[in-house]
C-alpha positions in Angstrom: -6.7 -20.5 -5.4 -2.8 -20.8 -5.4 -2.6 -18.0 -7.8 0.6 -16.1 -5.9 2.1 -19.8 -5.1 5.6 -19.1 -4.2 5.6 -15.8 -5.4 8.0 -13.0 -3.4 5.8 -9.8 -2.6 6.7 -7.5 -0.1 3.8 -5.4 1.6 4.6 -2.5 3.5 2.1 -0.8 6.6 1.4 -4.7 6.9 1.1 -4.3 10.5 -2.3 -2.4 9.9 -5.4 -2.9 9.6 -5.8 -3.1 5.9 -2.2 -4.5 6.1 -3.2 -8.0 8.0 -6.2 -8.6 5.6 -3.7 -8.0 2.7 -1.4 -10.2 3.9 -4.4 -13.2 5.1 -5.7 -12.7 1.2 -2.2 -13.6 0.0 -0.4 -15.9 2.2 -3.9 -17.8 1.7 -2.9 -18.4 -2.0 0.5 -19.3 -1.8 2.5 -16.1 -1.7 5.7 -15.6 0.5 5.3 -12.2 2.5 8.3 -9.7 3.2 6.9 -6.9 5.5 9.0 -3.7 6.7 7.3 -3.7 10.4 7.6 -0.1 11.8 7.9 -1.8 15.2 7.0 -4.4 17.8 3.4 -4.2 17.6 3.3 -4.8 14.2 5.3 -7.8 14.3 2.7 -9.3 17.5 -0.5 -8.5 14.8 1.7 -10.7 12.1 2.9 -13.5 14.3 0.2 -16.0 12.5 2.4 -15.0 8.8 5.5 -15.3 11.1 4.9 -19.2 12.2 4.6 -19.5 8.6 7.4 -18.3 7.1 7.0 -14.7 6.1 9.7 -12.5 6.9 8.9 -10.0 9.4 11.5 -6.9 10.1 11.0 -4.5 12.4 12.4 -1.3 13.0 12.4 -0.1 9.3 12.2 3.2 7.9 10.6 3.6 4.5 11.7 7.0 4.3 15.3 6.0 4.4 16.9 5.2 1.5 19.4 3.1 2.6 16.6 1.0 4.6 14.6 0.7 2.1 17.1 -0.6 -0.7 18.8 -3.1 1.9 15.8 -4.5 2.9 14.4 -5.1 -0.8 17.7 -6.5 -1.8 16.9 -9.1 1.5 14.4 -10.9 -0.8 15.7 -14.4 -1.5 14.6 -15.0 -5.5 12.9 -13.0 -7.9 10.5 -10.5 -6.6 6.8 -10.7 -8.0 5.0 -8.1 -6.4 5.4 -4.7 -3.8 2.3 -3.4 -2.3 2.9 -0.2 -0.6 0.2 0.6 2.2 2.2 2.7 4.5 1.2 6.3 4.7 -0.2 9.0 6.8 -3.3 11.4 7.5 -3.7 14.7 8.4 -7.1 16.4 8.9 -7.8 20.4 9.2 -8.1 23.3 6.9 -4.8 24.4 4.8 -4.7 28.6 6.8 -4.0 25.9 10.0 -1.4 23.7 8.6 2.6 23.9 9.3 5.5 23.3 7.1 5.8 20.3 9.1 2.4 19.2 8.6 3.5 18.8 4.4 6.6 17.5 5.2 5.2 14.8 7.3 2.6 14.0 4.3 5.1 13.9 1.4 7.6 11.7 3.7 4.7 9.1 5.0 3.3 8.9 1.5 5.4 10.5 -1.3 8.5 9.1 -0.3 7.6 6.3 1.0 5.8 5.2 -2.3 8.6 6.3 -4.5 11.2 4.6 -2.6 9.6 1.5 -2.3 8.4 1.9 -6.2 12.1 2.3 -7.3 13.3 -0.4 -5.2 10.9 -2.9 -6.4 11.6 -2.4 -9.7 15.6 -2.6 -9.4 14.6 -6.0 -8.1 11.8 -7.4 -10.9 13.5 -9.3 -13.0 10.9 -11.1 -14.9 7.6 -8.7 -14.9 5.3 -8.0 -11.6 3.4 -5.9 -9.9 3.4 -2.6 -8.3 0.4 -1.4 -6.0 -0.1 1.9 -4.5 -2.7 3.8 -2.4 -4.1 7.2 -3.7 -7.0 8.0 -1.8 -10.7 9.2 -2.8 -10.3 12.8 -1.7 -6.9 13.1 -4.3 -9.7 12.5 -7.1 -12.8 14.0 -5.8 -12.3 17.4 -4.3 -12.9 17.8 -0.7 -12.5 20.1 2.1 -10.2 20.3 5.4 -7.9 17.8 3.8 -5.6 19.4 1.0 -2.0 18.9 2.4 -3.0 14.8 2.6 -5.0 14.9 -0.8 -1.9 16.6 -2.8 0.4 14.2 -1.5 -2.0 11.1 -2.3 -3.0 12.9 -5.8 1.3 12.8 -6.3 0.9 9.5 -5.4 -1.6 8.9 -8.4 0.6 10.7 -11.1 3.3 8.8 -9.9 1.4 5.2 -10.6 0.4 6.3 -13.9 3.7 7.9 -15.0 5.4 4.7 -13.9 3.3 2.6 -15.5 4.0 3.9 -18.7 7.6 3.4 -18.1 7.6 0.4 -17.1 4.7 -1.5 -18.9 7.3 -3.0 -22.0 9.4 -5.2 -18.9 5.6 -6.7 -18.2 5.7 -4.6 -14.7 1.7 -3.3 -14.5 1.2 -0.6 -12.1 -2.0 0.4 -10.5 -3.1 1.7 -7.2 -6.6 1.7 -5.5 -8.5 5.1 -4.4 -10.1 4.3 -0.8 -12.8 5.8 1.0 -12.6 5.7 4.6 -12.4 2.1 5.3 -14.3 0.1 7.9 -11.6 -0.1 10.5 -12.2 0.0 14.5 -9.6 2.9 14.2 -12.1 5.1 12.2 -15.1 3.3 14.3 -14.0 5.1 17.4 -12.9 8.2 15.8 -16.2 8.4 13.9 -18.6 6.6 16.1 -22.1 8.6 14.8 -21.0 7.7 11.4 -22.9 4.9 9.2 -20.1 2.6 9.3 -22.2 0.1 7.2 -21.3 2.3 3.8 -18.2 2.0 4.6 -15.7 -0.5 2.3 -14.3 -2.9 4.6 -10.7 -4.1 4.7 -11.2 -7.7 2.9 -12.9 -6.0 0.2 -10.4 -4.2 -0.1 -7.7 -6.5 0.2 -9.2 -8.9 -2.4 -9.0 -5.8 -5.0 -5.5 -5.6 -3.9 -4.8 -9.1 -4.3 -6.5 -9.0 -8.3 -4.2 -6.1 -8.9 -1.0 -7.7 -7.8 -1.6 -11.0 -9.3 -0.9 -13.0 -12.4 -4.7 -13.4 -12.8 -4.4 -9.2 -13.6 -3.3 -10.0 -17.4 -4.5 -5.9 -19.2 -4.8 -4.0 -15.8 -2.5 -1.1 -15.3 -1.6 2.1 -15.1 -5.5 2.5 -13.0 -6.5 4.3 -9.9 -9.1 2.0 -8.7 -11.9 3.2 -6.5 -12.5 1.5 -3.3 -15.5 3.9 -2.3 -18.1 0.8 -1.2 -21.1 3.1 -0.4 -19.6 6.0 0.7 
């Protein structure tokens, strides 16, 4: 399938786990990666896109505005798609959190999102796509994780509101919902868990990749669950 043939879409947290497969499910149909690396590492885990042509920066920080907007405006041609994985988790009950704790959420995936959203969009000249990531406890209540779920559930409103705005210049907007995913990150941090319910990160990435194509004709304005059996 060469649906994303020569198509610019910038993915940010490509470095990651979910990120790699993302990028693998699109460079495999033609599409030409920009990814805002956080650092080194990140660019090793992407040197296979790298060899091919994607365009690999390190050192970028997508809660700075100024970063942000210089390296959209970096994409050569018309920018198809943005696919905004970057983010954060915290984990404890809300009489235990700091100030810090909610700023560190809202910067890793508030801000992030927004920036990245409004950036895109400056740059989309003839429709596209926009993909988020909410997350499963923003739409199903759940304990010891409210700072993190109100910034992903911010995240939501923010994908729907937008997609309202911006569904006459044929820019659809969606994000998916996940679960905890199947990664060897959560493996170790989780090891009695039943890993097997667990969605895994292809699965994943191939919703992503439906969302963010041309193929996606009617879809917008969706949080998408990505629960697999958990």
């Amino acid at each position: 399938m060469t649906d994303f043939q020569d198509l610019h879409v910038v993915i940010t947290g490509g470095g990651g786990a979910l990120g790699v497969a993302v990028c693998e499910a699109l460079a495999s149909r033609g599409a030409r990666l920009h990814v805002p690396a956080f650092g080194e590492q990140d660019r090793e885990r992407l040197a296979a896109f790298i060899e091919k042509g994607a365009r690999v920066e390190t050192g970028i920080d997508l809660t700075d505005e100024s970063a942000v907007d210089a390296f959209y405006d970096g994409v050569e041609g018309p920018l198809w798609g943005s696919i905004h994985l970057a983010g954060g988790f915290v984990f404890g009950p809300l009489a235990e959190a700091s100030v810090a704790d909610l700023d560190r959420m809202v910067g890793m995936n508030l801000r992030t999102a927004w920036l990245c959203s409004r950036a895109a969009v400056r740059r989309m000249s003839h429709g596209g796509r926009i993909v988020n990531v909410a997350a499963k406890p923003a739409l199903v209540p759940s304990a010891n994780v409210v700072t993190y779920a109100a910034t992903k559930a911010a995240v939501a409103a923010l994908t729907t509101g937008l997609s309202e705005e911006l569904a006459d210049q044929g820019i659809w907007v969606n994000a998916i919902a996940p679960s905890i995913m199947d990664t060897p990150a959560n493996r170790s941090a989780m090891p009695d868990a039943d890993h097997d319910a667990w969605p895994t990160v292809t699965d994943v990435a191939a919703t992503i990749a439906f969302l963010a194509s041309p193929t996606n004709a009617v879809s917008r304005g969706a949080i998408v669950p990505v629960y697999g059996k958990s």
